[in-house]
C-alpha positions, 0 to 999 in steps of 0.5 A: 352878030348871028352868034350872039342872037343865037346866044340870047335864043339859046339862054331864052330857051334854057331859062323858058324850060326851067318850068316847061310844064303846060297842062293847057289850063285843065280843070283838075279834080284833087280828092282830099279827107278834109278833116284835118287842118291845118292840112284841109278842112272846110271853112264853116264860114263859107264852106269852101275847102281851105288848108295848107295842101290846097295852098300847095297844089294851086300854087303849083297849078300857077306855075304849070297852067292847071286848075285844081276842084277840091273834092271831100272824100273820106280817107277810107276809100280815098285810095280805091277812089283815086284809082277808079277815076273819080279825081286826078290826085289826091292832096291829103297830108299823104307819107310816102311809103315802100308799100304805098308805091307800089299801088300808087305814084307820088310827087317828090317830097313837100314837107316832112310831117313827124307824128304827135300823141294828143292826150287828156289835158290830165295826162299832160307830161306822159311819156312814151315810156309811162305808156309802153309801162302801163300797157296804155291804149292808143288810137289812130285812124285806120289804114294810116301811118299814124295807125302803125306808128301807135302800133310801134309804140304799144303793140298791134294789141293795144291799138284801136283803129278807127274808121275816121279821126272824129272816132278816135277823139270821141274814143279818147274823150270816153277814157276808151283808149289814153293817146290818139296818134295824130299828124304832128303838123295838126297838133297846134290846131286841134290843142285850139280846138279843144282847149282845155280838153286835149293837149298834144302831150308827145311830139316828134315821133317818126318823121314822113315826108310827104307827097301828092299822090296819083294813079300809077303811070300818070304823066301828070306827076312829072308836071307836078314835080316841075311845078313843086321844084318851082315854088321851093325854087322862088320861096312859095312854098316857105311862105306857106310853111310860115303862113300855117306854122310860123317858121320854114 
């Protein structure tokens, strides 16, 4: 009898830490460029930050006992932001980069983002080949990875770099530049937003995974990489893929 009550402890206790992580119901602040949705955005409606990263991070907050306050920071300083103190992470549609890691420390993975070129309606069709040929401008927002992606494709020379993504629209609006690099998994919303105007006319570029990013030796990030495990592990986080896209 004692060995078999020691067994079901034993289970209990293996079963209780597959999501071990407790941060005691801390209130978390989470920077975010919230110009980007489906990613985040503010709901003009009721002026609340709403998107895919805030339904990631507070679902994992479900799972690891936090709370997470949104606050709007633009992407140009979002970085320097984060390491000064003025928010515990970051959720911003973030790719994971060598160069990246070494001033910063990431989650694991929670999805892969590939890049999308947002054209002129009139320029629907153009390829990539039409755009290196004709020696054609790109834009992106500066200090991104969509910013190199463009750089790859047309050269560092036939780039513009815009300090934020309003810029770059109004650039490709004005016939300034021909493409805008963009978030592949923001493609759909900005064809809506724009309709008629702009269309995502090349998809599927380089491909990023994505992570949560905090200050270098955060202890924090082990938490949430039980928590991310956690809603992969139950199906949430594919409910929310197809919630924002339709499909896993």
């Amino acid at each position: 009898m004692r060995k078999f009550v020691a067994t079901l402890a034993l289970a209990a206790l293996v079963a209780g830490g597959a999501h071990a992580a407790d941060l005691g119901g801390k209130l978390l602040k989470v920077g975010s460029d919230t110009t980007s949705p489906p990613m985040e955005s503010v709901d003009t409606a009721t002026g609340q930050i709403v998107g895919f990263d805030v339904d990631v991070v507070n679902a994992v907050c479900a799972k690891i006992n936090c709370q997470a306050e949104f606050v709007t920071t633009g992407w140009d300083g979002i970085f320097a932001a984060l390491d000064q103190g003025s928010f515990d992470l970051v959720a911003s549609g973030v790719s994971i980069t060598d160069e990246r890691k070494k001033a910063m420390d990431f989650s694991d993975p929670y999805i892969i983002n590939s890049q999308a070129v947002l054209t002129r309606a009139e320029d629907q069709g153009i390829t990539l080949d039409k755009f290196k040929a004709e020696g054609r401008k790109l834009s992106a927002q500066a200090n991104t990875t969509d910013a190199q992606v463009a750089e790859g494709v047309v050269g560092k020379e036939n780039v513009a770099a815009y300090d934020s993504f309003s810029a770059a629209i109004i650039a490709l609006k004005n016939k300034d530049v021909d493409g805008v690099v963009i978030n592949g998994a923001n493609a759909a919303a900005y064809e809506r937003e724009f309709a008629g105007e702009l269309v995502a006319s090349i998809k599927d570029l380089e491909s990023d995974p994505l992570g949560l990013v905090f200050r270098k030796g955060d202890e924090n990030v082990a938490a949430f990489n039980e928590g991310l495990k956690a809603i992969k592990d139950d199906g949430t986080l594919d409910k929310l893929i197809a919630k924002y896209w339709g499909l896993k």
